[in-house]
C-alpha positions as CSV (number, residue, x, y, z in Angstrom):
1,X,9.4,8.0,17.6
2,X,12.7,9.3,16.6
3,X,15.1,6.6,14.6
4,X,18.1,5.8,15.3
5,X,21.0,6.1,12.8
6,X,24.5,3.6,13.4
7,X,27.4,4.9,11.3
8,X,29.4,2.2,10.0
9,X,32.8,4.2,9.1
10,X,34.4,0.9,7.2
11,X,34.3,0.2,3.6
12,X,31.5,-2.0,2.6
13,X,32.1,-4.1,0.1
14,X,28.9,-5.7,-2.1
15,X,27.9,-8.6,-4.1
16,X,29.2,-7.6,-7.2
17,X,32.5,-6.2,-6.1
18,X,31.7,-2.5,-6.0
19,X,32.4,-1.1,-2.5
20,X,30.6,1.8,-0.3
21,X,33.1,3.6,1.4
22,X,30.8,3.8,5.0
23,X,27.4,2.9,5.3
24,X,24.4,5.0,7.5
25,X,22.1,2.2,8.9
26,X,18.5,3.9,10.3
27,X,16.4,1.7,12.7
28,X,13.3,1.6,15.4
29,X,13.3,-0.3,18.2
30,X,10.1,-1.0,20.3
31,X,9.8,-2.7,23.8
32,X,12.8,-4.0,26.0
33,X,15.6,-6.6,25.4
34,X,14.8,-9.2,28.2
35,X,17.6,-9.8,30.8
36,X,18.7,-13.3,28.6
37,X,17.9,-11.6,25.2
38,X,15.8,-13.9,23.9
39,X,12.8,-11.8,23.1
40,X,13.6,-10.1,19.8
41,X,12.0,-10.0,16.5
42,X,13.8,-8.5,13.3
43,X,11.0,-7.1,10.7
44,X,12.1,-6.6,7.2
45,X,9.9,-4.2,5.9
46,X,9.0,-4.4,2.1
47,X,10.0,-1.9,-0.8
48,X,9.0,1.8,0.2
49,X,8.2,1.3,3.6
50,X,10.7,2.0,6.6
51,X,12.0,1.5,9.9
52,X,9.5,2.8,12.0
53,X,7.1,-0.4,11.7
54,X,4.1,1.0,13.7
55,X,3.9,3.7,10.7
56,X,3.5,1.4,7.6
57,X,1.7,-1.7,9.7
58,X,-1.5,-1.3,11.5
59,X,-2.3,-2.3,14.7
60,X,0.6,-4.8,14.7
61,X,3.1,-2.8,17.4
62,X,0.2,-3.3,19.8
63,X,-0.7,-4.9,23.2
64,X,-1.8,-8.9,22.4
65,X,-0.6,-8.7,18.8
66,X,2.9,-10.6,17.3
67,X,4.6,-7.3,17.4
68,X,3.5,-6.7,21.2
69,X,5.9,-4.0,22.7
70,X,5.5,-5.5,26.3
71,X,6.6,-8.7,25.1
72,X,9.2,-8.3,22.7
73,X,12.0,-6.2,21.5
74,X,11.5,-5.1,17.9
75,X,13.9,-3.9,15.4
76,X,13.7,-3.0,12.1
77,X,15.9,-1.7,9.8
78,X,15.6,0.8,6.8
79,X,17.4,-1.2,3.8
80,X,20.0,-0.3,2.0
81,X,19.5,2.0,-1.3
82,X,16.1,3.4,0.5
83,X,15.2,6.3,0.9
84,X,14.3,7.0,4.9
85,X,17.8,7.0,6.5
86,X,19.9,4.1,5.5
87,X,22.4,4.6,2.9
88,X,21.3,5.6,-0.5
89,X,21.3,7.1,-3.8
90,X,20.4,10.5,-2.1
91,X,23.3,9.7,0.4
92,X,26.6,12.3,-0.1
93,X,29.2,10.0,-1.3
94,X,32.6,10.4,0.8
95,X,34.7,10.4,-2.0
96,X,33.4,12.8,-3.9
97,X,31.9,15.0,-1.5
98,X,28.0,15.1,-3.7
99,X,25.2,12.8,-3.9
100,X,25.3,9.5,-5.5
101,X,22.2,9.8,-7.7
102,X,22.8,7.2,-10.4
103,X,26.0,6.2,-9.7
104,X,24.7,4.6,-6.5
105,X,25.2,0.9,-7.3
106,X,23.2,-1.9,-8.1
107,X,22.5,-4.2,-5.3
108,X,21.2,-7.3,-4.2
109,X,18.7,-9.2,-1.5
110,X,22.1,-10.4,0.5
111,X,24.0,-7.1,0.3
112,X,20.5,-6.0,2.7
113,X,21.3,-9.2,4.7
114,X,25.0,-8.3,5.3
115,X,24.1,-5.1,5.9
116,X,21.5,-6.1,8.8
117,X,24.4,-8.3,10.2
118,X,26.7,-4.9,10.6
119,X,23.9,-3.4,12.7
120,X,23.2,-7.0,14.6
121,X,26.8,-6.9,15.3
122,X,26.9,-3.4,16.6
123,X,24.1,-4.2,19.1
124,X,25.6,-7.2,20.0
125,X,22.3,-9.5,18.7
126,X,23.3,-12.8,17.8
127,X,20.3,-14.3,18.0
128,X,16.7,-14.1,17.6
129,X,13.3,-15.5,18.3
130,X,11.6,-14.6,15.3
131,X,12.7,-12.9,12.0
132,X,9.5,-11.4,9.8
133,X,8.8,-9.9,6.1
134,X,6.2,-9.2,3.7
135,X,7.1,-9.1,0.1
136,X,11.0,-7.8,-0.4
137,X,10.5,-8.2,3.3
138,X,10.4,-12.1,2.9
139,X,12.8,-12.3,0.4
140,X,15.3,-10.4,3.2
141,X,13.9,-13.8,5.5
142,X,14.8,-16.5,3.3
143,X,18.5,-14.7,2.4
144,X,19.1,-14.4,5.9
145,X,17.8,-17.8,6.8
146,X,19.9,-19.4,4.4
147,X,22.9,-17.2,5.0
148,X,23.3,-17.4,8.5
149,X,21.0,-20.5,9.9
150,X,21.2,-20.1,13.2
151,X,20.5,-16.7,13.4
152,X,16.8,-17.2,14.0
153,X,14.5,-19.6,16.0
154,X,11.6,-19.1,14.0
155,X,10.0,-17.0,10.5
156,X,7.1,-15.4,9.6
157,X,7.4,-15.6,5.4
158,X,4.4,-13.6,4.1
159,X,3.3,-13.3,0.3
160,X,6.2,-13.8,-0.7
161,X,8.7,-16.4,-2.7
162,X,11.8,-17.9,-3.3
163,X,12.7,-16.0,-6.5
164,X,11.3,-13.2,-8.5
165,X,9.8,-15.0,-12.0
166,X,9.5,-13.3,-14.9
167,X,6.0,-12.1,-14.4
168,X,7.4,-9.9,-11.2
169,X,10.7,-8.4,-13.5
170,X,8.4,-7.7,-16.0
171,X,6.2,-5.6,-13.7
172,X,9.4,-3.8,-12.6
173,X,10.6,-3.2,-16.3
174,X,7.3,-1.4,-17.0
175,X,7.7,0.7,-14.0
176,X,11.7,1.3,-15.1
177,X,10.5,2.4,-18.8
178,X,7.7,4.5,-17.1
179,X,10.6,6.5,-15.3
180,X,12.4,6.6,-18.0
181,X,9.9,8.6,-20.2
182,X,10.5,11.4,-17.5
183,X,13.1,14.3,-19.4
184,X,14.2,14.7,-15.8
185,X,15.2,11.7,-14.8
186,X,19.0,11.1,-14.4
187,X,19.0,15.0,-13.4
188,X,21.0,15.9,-10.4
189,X,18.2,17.0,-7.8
190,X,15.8,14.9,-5.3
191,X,13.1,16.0,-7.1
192,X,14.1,14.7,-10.3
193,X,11.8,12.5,-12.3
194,X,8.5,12.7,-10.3
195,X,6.2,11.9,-13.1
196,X,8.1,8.8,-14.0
197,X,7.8,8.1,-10.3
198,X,3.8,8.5,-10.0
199,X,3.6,6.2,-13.5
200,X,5.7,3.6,-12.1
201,X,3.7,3.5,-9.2
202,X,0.2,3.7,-10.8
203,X,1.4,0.2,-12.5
204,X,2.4,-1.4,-9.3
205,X,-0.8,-0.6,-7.6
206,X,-2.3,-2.5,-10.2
207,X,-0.1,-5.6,-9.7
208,X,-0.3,-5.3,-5.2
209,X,-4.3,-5.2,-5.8
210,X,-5.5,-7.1,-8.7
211,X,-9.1,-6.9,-10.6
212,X,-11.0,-8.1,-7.3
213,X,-9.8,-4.7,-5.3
214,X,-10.2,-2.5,-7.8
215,X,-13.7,-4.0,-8.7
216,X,-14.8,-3.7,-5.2
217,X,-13.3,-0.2,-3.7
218,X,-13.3,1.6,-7.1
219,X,-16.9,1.2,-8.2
220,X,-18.7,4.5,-9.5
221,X,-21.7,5.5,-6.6
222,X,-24.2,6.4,-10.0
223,X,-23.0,4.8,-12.6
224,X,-25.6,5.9,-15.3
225,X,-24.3,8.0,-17.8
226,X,-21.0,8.7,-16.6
227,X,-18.1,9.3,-19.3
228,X,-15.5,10.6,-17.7
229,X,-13.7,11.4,-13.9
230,X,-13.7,7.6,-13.0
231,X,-13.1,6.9,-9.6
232,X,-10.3,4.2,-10.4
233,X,-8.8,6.9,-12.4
234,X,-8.5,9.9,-9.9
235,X,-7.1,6.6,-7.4
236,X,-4.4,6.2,-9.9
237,X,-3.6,9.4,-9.7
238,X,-3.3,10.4,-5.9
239,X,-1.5,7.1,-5.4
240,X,1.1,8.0,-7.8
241,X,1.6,11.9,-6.6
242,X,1.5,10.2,-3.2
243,X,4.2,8.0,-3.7
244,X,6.2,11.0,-5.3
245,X,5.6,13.7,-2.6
246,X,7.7,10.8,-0.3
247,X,10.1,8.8,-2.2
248,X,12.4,9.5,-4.6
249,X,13.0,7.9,-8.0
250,X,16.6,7.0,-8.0
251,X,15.9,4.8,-4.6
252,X,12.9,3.5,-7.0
253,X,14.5,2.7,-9.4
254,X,17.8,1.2,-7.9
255,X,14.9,-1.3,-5.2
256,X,12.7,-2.5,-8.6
257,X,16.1,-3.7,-10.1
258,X,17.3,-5.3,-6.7
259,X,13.4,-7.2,-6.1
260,X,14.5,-8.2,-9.7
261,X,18.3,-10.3,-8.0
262,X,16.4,-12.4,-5.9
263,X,16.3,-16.0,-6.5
264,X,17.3,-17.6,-3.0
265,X,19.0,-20.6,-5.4
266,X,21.5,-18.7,-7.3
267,X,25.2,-20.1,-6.9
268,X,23.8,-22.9,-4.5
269,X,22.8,-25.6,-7.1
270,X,18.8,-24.9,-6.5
271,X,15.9,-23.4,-5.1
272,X,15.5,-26.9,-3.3
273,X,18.8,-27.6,-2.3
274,X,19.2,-23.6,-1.0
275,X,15.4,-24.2,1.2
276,X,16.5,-27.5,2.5
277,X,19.4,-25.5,4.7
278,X,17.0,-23.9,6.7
279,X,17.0,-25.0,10.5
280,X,14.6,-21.7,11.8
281,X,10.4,-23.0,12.2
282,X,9.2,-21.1,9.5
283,X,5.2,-20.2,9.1
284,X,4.3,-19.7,5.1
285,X,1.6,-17.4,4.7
286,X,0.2,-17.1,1.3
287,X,-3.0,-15.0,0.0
288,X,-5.5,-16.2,-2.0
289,X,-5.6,-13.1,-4.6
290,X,-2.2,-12.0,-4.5
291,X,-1.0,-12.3,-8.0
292,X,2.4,-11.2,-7.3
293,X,3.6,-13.9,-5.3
294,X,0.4,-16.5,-5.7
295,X,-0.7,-19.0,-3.7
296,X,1.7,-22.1,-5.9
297,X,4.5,-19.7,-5.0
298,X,4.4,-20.0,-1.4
299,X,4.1,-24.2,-1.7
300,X,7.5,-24.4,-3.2
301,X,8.6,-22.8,0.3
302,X,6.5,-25.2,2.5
303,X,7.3,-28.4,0.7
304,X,11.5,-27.1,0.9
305,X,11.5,-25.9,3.8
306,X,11.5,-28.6,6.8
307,X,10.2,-27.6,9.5
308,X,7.4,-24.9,8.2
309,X,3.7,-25.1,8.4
310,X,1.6,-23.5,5.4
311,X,-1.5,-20.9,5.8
312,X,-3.7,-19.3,3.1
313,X,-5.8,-16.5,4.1
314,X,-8.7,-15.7,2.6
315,X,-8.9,-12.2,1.1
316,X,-9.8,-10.1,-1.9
317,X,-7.3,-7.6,-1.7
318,X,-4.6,-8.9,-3.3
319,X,-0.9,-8.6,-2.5
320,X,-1.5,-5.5,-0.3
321,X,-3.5,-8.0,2.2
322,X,-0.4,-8.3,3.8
323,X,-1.0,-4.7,5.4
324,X,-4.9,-5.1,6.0
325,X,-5.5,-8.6,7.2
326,X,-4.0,-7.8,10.3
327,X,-6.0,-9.9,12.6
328,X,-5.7,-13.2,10.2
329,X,-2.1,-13.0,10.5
330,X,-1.9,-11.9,14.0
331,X,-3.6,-15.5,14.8
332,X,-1.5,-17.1,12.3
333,X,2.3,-15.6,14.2
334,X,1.1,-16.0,17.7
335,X,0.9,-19.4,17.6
336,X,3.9,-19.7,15.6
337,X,5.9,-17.8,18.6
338,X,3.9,-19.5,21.1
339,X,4.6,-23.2,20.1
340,X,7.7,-23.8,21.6
């Protein structure tokens, strides 16, 4: 499915004062706007994903599941400073006619919330039944839930939190002094810095799956005798050159520093007092191994957040169960759109 692309041609101005000159939004849509337009859920996807949701989360944009396309009209929108469509450090910049590479700003979770707003506002949505996220995804949910509270009926939140701790920027630090081992990085072309790139990535993997994963999917087949050309290693590897052959690292690097903003508290006395505003039914969904966004992480949200009920599912693949445990979270979100 081919994504659609609105051009906002008005300066847009960010959190910490720096403006954009126009911003290119790219989204996917699935399904059909009822006639009273009270059938559409916004997924926020998480940091290297895009807008095309059936791509990046299986067997979710199906018949009978909580993205059902018969049912529901479903948006989602590439964030700002990615790297599939929306506005970014690839982008040309209007003033100067080239690419911004690194002189594409820093940014923050409720610069993506405004900028979702500009493209709710163009399609005239000013309401809807259920807002969803995973990860950077969630942290999109809560911003938006606090910034605008009537936006949404309901919220999916899923491993997620209300800030990023220390443990999470220091992940992203690692990752940023990976990159920044790379001679190339900083040059002036899209292919700039792709080692960097696959080390930065070889160190999140480590953080979205956690010992459990690795132990179980990365085992040797004969293990006797073996000294070198580990399984887990060549994994590394592919994952990183993966990442690489599809991303770029100024995006990269610009997203790991925005994960690092969030902290849904800031300027609004606390993290409690910030939660408490929320008026949308919100289901918490934490997973037992994630060690990103644990388990305690996801209780500050459901004892904060008023009307919210709290799930834990069961899995050994870490923070990454949020794209594999479909059919534990498809029960979970069905009932939460259901219960009216």
């Amino acid at each position: 499915m081919r994504p659609l692309v609105y051009h906002h041609n008005k300066r847009f101005e960010l959190e910490s004062g720096t403006v954009l000159p126009e911003v290119d939004i790219t989204y996917h849509t699935f399904g059909k706007l009822s006639p009273k337009a009270d059938n559409i859920i916004w997924v926020c996807h998480a940091l290297t994903a895009n807008s095309d949701v059936a791509d990046w989360w299986p067997h979710t944009v199906e018949k009978g599941k909580f993205l059902d396309p018969d049912k529901y009209f479903i948006i989602c929108a590439n964030i700002l400073g990615s790297h599939y469509g929306t506005t970014g450090p690839l982008s040309i910049n209007p003033v100067t006619q080239s690419e911004y590479y690194t002189a594409f700003p820093r940014l923050t979770i409720r610069d993506l919330i405004r900028c979702h707003m500009l493209l709710a506002e163009h399609l005239g949505i000013k309401k809807v039944k259920m807002l969803i996220g995973s990860s950077i995804g969630g942290f999109q949910v809560l911003e938006w839930l606090v910034m605008y509270p009537d936006f949404a009926e309901r919220a999916a939140l899923i491993a997620t939190a209300a800030k990023a701790q220390p443990w999470v920027i220091a992940f992203n630090e690692s990752q940023r002094m990976a990159i920044e081992t790379d001679p190339t990085f900083g040059e002036r072309r899209p292919d700039a810095g792709q080692a960097g790139l696959e080390t930065a990535r070889s160190i999140a993997l480590l953080s979205y799956r956690g010992q459990p994963a690795y132990d179980a999917t990365q085992q040797e087949f004969e293990e006797t005798g073996k000294t070198k050309d580990f399984r887990a290693s060549s994994y590394q590897r592919y994952q990183g050159q993966k990442l690489s052959r599809r991303f770029n690292v100024y995006s990269y690097y610009r997203l790991t520093q925005l994960i690092d903003t969030h902290n849904i508290g800031r300027g609004r006395g606390s993290i409690e007092n910030a939660l408490s505003k929320i008026k949308a039914k919100c289901a918490i969904i934490a997973i037992t191994s994630d060690i990103i966004y644990p388990v305690s992480e996801h209780f500050v949200l459901y004892k904060n957040i008023r009307n919210s009920s709290m799930h834990i599912i069961d899995s050994d693949f870490g923070h990454d169960g949020f794209l594999i445990e479909h059919e534990k979270l498809n029960n979970i979100i069905n009932k939460l759109l259901e219960n009216e």
